[in-house]
N, C-alpha and C positions, 0 to 999 in steps of 0.2 A: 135856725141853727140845726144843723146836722143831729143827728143820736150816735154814740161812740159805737165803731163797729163791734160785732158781738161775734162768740164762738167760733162756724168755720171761715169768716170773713178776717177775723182777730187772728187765730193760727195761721193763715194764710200768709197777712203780714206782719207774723213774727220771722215765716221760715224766709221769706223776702228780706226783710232785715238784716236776720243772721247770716245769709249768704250776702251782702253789701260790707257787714263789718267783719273784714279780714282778720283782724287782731283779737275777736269777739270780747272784746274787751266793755261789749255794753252799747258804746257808742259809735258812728258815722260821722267818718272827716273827710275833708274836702279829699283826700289823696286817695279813699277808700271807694267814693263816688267815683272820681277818676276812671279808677282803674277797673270796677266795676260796670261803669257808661264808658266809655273810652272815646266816643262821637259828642261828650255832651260840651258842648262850650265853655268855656269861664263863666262868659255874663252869665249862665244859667247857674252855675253853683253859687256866685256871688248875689244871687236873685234868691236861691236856696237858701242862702243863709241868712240874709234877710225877712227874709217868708217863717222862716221856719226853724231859727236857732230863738227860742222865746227866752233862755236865760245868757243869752250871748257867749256863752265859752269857746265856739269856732268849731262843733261838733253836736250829731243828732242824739240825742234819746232815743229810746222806741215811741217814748211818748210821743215826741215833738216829732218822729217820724212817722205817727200812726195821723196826728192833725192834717198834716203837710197833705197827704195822699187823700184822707178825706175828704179834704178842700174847707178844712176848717180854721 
């Protein structure tokens, strides 16, 4: 098991984050990915969301965004 990123690896991706969710409303949805990746497939968001929506609402956390990228 990984160890949760710390410090400058943590601010890193938060400002990654903040720049993915348009609406800074918190969270990463599928249309925010989108248009943010604009080359990234479907299968890959719908692999996304699978992987990495741990409380299934159909959008990221930072948390559940901070796991995903980890590779945790």
């Amino acid at each position: 098991m990984r160890e949760e990123p710390t410090g400058e690896r943590l601010t890193e991706l938060r400002r990654t984050f903040d720049a993915i969710d348009a609406d800074g409303d918190g969270f990463v949805t599928d249309e925010e990915f989108g248009a943010h990746f604009p080359d990234l497939p479907a299968e890959a968001l719908g692999s996304l969301n699978r992987d990495a929506d741990a409380d299934g609402d159909g959008r990221l956390s930072f948390e559940e965004f901070v796991r995903i990228v980890s590779g945790d």
